[in-house]
C-alpha positions in Angstrom: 0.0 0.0 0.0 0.9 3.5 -0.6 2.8 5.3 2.5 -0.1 8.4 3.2 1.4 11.4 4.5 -0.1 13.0 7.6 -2.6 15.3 6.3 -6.0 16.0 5.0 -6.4 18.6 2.4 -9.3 20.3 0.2 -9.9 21.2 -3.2 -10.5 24.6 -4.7 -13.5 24.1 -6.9 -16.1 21.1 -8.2 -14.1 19.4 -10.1 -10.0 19.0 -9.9 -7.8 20.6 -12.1 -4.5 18.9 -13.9 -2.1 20.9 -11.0 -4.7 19.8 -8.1 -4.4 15.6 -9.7 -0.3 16.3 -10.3 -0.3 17.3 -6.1 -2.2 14.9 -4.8 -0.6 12.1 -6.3 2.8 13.4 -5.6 2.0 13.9 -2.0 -0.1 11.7 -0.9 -2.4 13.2 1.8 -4.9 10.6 3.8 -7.8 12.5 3.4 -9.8 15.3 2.0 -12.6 17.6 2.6 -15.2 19.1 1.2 -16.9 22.4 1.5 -19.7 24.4 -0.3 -17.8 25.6 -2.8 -17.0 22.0 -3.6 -21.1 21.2 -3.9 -22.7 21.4 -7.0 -25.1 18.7 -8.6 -25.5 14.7 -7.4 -23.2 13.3 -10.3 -20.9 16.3 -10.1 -20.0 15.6 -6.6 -20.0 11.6 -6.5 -17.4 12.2 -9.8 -15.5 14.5 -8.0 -15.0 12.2 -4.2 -13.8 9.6 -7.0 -11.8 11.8 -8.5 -10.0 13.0 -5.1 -9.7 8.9 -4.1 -8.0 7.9 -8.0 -5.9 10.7 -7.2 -3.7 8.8 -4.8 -4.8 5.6 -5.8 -6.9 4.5 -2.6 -10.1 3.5 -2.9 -10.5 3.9 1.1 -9.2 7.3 1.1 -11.5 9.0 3.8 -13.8 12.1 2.3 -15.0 14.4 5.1 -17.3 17.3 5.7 -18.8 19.4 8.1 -22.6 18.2 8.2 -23.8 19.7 11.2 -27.5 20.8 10.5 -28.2 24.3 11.0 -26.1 26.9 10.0 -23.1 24.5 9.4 -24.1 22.0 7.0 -22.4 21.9 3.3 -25.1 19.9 1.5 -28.2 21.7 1.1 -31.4 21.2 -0.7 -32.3 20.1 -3.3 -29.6 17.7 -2.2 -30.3 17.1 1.2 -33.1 18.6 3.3 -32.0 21.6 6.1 -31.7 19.9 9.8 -32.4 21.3 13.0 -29.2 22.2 14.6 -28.1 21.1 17.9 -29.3 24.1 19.8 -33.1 22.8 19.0 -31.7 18.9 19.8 -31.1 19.9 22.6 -34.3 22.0 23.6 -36.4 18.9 22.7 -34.1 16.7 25.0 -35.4 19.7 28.1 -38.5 18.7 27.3 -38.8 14.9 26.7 -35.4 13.4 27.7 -35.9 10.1 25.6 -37.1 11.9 22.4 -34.0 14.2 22.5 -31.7 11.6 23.0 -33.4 9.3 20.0 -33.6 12.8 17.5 -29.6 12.9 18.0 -29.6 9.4 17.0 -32.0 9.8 14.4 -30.6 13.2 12.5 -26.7 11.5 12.5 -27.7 8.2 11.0 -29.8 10.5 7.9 -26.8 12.6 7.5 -24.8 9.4 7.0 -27.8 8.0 4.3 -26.8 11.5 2.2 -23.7 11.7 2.8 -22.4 7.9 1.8 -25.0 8.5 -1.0 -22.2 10.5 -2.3 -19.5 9.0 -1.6 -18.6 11.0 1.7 -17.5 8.9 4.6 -16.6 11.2 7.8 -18.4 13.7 9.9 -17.1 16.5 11.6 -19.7 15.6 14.3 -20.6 15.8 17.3 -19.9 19.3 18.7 -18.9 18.9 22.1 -18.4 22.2 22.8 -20.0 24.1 25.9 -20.8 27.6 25.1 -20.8 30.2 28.4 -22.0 33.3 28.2 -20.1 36.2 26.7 -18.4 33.9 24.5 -18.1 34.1 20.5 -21.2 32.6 18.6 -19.0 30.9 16.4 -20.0 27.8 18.3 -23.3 29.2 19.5 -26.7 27.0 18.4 -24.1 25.0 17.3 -24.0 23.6 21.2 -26.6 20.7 22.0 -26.5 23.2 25.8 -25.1 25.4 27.9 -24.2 22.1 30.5 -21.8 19.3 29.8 -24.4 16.7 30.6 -26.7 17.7 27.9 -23.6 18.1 25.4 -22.2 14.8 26.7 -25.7 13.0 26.3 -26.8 14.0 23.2 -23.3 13.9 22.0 -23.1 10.2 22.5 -26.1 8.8 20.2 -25.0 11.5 17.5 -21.9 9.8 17.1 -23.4 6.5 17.4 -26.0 7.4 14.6 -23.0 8.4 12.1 -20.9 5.1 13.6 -24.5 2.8 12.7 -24.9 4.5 9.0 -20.7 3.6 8.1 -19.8 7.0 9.3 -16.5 7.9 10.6 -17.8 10.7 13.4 -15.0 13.6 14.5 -16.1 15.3 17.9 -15.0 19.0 17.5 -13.5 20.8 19.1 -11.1 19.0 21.8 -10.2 20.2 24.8 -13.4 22.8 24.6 -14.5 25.3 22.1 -17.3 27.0 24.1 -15.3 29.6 26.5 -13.6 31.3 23.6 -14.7 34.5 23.1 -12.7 35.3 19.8 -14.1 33.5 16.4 -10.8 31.2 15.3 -11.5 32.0 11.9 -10.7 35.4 12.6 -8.2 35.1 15.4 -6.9 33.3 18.3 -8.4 33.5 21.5 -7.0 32.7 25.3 -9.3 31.5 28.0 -8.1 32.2 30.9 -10.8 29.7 33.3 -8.6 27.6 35.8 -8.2 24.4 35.5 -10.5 23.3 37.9 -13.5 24.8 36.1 -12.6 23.7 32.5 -12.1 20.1 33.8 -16.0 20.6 35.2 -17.2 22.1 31.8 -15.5 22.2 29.0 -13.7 19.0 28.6 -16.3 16.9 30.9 -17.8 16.0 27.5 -14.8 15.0 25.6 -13.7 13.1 28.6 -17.3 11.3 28.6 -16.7 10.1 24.7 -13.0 9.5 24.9 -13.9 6.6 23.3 -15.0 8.0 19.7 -12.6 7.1 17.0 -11.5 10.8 15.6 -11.4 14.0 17.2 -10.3 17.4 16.0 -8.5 20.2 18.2 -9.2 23.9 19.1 -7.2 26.8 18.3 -7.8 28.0 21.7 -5.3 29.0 23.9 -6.1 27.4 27.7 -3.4 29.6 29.9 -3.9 27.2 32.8 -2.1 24.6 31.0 0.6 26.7 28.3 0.0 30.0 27.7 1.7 30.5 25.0 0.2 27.9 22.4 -3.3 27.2 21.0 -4.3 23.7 21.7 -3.8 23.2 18.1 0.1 23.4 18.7 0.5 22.8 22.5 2.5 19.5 23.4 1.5 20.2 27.0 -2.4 20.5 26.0 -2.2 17.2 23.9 -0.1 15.4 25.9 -1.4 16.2 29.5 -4.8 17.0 28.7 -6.3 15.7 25.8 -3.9 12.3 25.9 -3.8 12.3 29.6 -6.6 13.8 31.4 -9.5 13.0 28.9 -8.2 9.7 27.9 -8.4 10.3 23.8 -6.1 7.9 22.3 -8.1 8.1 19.4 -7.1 9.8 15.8 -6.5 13.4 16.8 -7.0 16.0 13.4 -5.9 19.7 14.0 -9.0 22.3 13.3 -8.1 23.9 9.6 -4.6 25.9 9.3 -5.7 28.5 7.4 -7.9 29.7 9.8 -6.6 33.0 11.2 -6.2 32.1 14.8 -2.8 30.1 13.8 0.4 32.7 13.3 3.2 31.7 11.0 3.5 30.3 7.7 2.4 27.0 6.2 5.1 25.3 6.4 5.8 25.9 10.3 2.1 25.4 10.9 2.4 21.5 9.7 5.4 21.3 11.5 4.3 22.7 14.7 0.8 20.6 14.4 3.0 17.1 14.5 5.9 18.0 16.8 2.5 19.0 19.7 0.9 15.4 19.0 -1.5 16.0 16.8 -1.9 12.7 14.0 -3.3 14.5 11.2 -2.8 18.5 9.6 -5.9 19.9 8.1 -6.2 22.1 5.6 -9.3 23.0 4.5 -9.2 26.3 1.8 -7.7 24.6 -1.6 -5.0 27.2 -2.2 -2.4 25.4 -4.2 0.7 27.5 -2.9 -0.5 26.9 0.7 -1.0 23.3 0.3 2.7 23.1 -0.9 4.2 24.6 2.1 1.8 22.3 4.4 3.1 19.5 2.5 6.5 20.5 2.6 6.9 19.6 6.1 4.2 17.0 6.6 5.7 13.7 7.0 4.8 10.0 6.3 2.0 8.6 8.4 3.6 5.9 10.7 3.4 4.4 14.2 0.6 5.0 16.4 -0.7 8.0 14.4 -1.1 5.1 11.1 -2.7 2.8 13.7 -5.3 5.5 14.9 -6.1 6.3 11.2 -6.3 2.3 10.1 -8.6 1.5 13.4 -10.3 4.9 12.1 -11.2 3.6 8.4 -13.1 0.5 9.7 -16.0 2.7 11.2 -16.1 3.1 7.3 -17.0 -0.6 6.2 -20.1 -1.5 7.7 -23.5 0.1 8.3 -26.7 -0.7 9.8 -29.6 -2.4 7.5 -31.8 0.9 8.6 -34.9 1.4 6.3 -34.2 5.4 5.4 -38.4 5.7 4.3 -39.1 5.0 7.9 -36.5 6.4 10.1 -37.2 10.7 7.9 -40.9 9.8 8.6 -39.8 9.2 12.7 -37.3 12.1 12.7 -40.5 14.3 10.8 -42.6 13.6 14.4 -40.3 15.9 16.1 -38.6 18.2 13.0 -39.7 19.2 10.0 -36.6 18.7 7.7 -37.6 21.5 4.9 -36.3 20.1 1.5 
């Protein structure tokens, strides 16, 4: 098999160009990822997730997006109907415990039915992030609640929905997204919460679904545990918390480098990412000339990092024998999905 190098990349438009098929075969990432820009109709995009997998020559290269529901969700109709997003999840689970719980369920295993429809195969779901008040809406009804127990219970069958429909799920954003008051997109913020009270809110959640195969990072900046470095980039965050306090020996993505919130260029970004722990580099935009310099210090996937992205694929290979018909007219009891 073809040695993968430890990254996951995007593409700039809906179909790839000569230069985009030359890179990706010369480099090898593990992974890609799409985005709206990506999206256009059913046969375009089924041509194109081939195209991205012939382009390294693995028919098991891993396709992900961020389906959310809500404001965050890639496919739209006419593809794919327009989901609730977690906020309203979660206001259902207020009011009927059991019925919340089972919508979670419910909404991840019909994401997976359009997504593998496509040929997509990994979620960047749950959100296990724990807004407070003040902080950025960049999360915002994003968040399943404002409590870890509600994140951490709805956050469970959502992943387990995905897992059921051959879904690889990715719980975002690891150690704790929901404190920031800064949008990462635009720049990096610092919580300065001790450590006391983000081990009893934010990462109570993530420590609850260590278990979950794939996670991806914050670009937050924790000054409890290294005040210097986003999460992103911190071998004390990774090491201490994420791999030692929460328990997540799963496969451990950064959040996208060129998002604003990480300084330096392209090539130190990828650099930094592995040296901290992280298994995986993630660049979402499809700039060519960025791509190169994340590539240019990205290095062959080996060790435990290939082991967490093998055990990773086989969430891939098997799914539920669900009936689709009857589980949209169950989820249409509690949300209208507007097509």
């Amino acid at each position: 098999m073809t040695e993968s190098k430890s990254m996951i990349l995007g593409c700039a438009g809906k179909s790839l160009t000569p230069d985009e098929i030359s890179f990706y075969r010369d480099e090898r990432p593990w992974g890609f990822i799409l985005f709206a820009r990506n999206i256009g109709e059913p046969e375009q995009i089924g041509d194109l997730v081939a195209a991205l997998r012939d382009s390294v020559g693995r028919v098991d290269a891993p396709v992900f997006i961020d389906q959310e529901g809500g404001r965050v969700q890639r496919l739209r109709p006419p593809l794919v109907p327009n989901y609730p997003a977690g906020t309203e999840i979660g206001a259902l689970y207020r009011r009927d415990r059991e019925a919340g719980l089972r919508a979670a369920w419910l909404l991840s295993r019909l994401h997976a039915f359009d997504l593998t429809r496509f040929g997509i195969t990994a979620d960047c779901l749950p959100v296990l992030d724990v807004p407070v008040e003040g902080a950025s809406d960049v999360i915002g009804s994003r968040a399943y609640g404002k409590d870890p127990e509600t994140v951490a219970a709805l956050g469970r069958p959502a992943a387990e929905g995905l897992m059921a429909g051959g879904m690889l799920p990715v719980m975002k954003h690891i150690p704790g997204h929901g404190r920031a008051t800064l949008d990462t997109h635009l720049a990096l913020p610092t919580v300065d919460a001790s450590l006391d009270e983000l081990r009893r809110h934010d990462f109570a959640p993530f420590k609850a679904l260590s278990h979950l195969p794939a996670a991806m990072t914050a670009h937050v900046i924790y000054s409890a545990v290294d005040a210097d470095n986003p999460a992103t980039t911190s071998g004390r965050v990774i090491g201490e918390i994420v791999r030692g306090e929460i328990g997540f020996d799963g496969l451990l993505i950064s959040d996208d480098t060129s998002m604003k919130a990480l300084s330096g260029d392209f090539p130190t970004k990828a650099a930094s990412i592995l040296a901290a722990g992280c298994d995986l580099v993630l660049h979402c935009n499809g700039v060519m000339e960025e791509m190169a310099g994340i590539a240019s210090r990205t290095t062959v996937l080996s060790g435990k990092s290939l082991e967490r992205a093998e055990h990773a694929l086989t969430f891939m290979k098997t799914r539920d024998t669900a009936d689709e018909a009857t589980l949209r007219a169950e989820f249409a009891t509690w949300f209208e999905a507007v097509a």
